[in-house]
N, C-alpha and C positions, 0 to 999 in steps of 0.2 A: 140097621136091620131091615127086611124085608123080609116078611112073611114068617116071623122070629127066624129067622135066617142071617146071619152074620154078612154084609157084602163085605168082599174081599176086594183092596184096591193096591194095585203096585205098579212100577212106571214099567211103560210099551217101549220100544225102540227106539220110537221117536223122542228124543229127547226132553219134552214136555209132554209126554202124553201118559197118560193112566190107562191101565188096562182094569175093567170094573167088571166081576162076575158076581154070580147069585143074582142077577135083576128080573124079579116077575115082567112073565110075557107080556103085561100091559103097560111098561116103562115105553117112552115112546122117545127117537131122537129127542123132540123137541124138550121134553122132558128132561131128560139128560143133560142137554145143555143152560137151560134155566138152571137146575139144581145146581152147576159144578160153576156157574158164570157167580154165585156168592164169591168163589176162589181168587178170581180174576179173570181178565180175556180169553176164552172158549173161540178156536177156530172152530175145531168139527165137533160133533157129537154123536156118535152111529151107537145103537143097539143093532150087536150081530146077528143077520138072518142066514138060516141054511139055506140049501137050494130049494128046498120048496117053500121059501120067505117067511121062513117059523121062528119066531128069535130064538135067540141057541141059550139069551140068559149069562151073556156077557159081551162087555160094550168098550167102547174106547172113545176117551176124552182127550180134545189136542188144546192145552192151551198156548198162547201167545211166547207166554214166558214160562223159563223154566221155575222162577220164584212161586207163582201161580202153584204148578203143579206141586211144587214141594210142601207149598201150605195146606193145601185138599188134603194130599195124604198124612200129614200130621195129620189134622183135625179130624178126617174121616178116625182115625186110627184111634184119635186120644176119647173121640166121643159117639155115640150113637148119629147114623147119618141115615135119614128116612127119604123113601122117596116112595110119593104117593099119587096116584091118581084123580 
Protein backbone atom coordinates (compact mmCIF):
# COMPACT_ATOMS: atom_id res chain seq x y z
CA UNK A 1 0.00 0.00 0.00
CA UNK A 2 0.92 3.54 -0.52
CA UNK A 3 -0.64 6.22 0.86
CA UNK A 4 -3.46 3.58 2.12
CA UNK A 5 -3.67 2.97 -1.54
CA UNK A 6 -3.66 -0.59 -2.81
CA UNK A 7 -0.66 -0.73 -5.56
CA UNK A 8 -1.73 -2.74 -8.26
CA UNK A 9 0.92 -5.02 -10.05
CA UNK A 10 0.33 -7.29 -13.35
CA UNK A 11 2.87 -8.47 -16.01
CA UNK A 12 3.75 -5.74 -19.03
CA UNK A 13 4.38 -7.14 -22.52
CA UNK A 14 7.54 -7.84 -22.00
CA UNK A 15 7.56 -11.04 -20.77
CA UNK A 16 9.24 -10.31 -17.35
CA UNK A 17 8.11 -7.23 -16.77
CA UNK A 18 5.35 -5.77 -14.21
CA UNK A 19 3.45 -3.00 -14.94
CA UNK A 20 3.08 -1.17 -11.22
CA UNK A 21 0.34 1.68 -10.78
CA UNK A 22 -0.94 3.70 -7.70
CA UNK A 23 2.91 4.94 -6.94
CA UNK A 24 3.28 8.35 -5.13
CA UNK A 25 4.92 11.18 -7.14
CA UNK A 26 7.95 10.74 -4.79
CA UNK A 27 8.77 6.97 -5.90
CA UNK A 28 11.88 7.45 -7.80
CA UNK A 29 13.39 4.96 -10.73
CA UNK A 30 16.03 4.14 -8.27
CA UNK A 31 13.64 3.40 -5.71
CA UNK A 32 11.79 1.10 -7.89
CA UNK A 33 14.38 -0.86 -8.64
CA UNK A 34 16.00 -1.42 -5.01
CA UNK A 35 12.32 -2.40 -3.92
CA UNK A 36 11.49 -5.07 -6.80
CA UNK A 37 15.62 -6.23 -6.88
CA UNK A 38 14.34 -8.34 -3.15
CA UNK A 39 12.55 -10.39 -6.25
CA UNK A 40 15.56 -10.96 -8.20
CA UNK A 41 17.59 -9.39 -11.32
CA UNK A 42 15.96 -5.88 -12.07
CA UNK A 43 17.08 -4.69 -15.76
CA UNK A 44 15.08 -1.43 -15.83
CA UNK A 45 13.12 0.31 -13.41
CA UNK A 46 11.19 3.60 -14.97
CA UNK A 47 8.32 5.46 -12.93
CA UNK A 48 6.23 6.90 -15.84
CA UNK A 49 6.53 10.70 -16.71
CA UNK A 50 4.04 12.53 -18.87
CA UNK A 51 5.18 15.19 -21.20
CA UNK A 52 5.76 17.68 -18.80
CA UNK A 53 8.05 14.98 -16.57
CA UNK A 54 5.20 14.63 -13.91
CA UNK A 55 4.96 10.98 -12.88
CA UNK A 56 1.68 9.66 -14.11
CA UNK A 57 1.85 7.18 -10.74
CA UNK A 58 2.67 4.02 -12.71
CA UNK A 59 5.95 2.27 -13.53
CA UNK A 60 7.29 -0.60 -15.01
CA UNK A 61 9.73 -3.36 -13.69
CA UNK A 62 11.86 -5.53 -16.30
CA UNK A 63 13.37 -8.31 -14.60
CA UNK A 64 16.09 -10.65 -15.95
CA UNK A 65 14.02 -13.66 -15.51
CA UNK A 66 10.74 -14.59 -15.92
CA UNK A 67 10.74 -16.58 -12.34
CA UNK A 68 11.78 -13.21 -10.76
CA UNK A 69 8.86 -11.55 -11.99
CA UNK A 70 6.42 -14.29 -11.12
CA UNK A 71 7.66 -14.29 -7.53
CA UNK A 72 7.16 -10.12 -6.93
CA UNK A 73 3.72 -10.74 -8.13
CA UNK A 74 2.76 -13.47 -5.84
CA UNK A 75 4.23 -11.88 -2.91
CA UNK A 76 3.25 -8.18 -3.90
CA UNK A 77 -0.36 -9.94 -4.09
CA UNK A 78 -0.26 -12.32 -1.04
CA UNK A 79 1.02 -9.46 1.23
CA UNK A 80 1.43 -5.67 1.91
CA UNK A 81 4.32 -4.27 -0.28
CA UNK A 82 5.34 -0.61 0.91
CA UNK A 83 7.47 1.67 -0.79
CA UNK A 84 8.80 4.65 0.93
CA UNK A 85 10.83 7.40 0.67
Amino acid sequence: MIHNRPVRVRFAVHGAALRVKELSATVSNEMLYHAFSAFGEVERAVHIVDEKGRPTGEGIVEFERKPSANEALHQIRDKVFLLTS
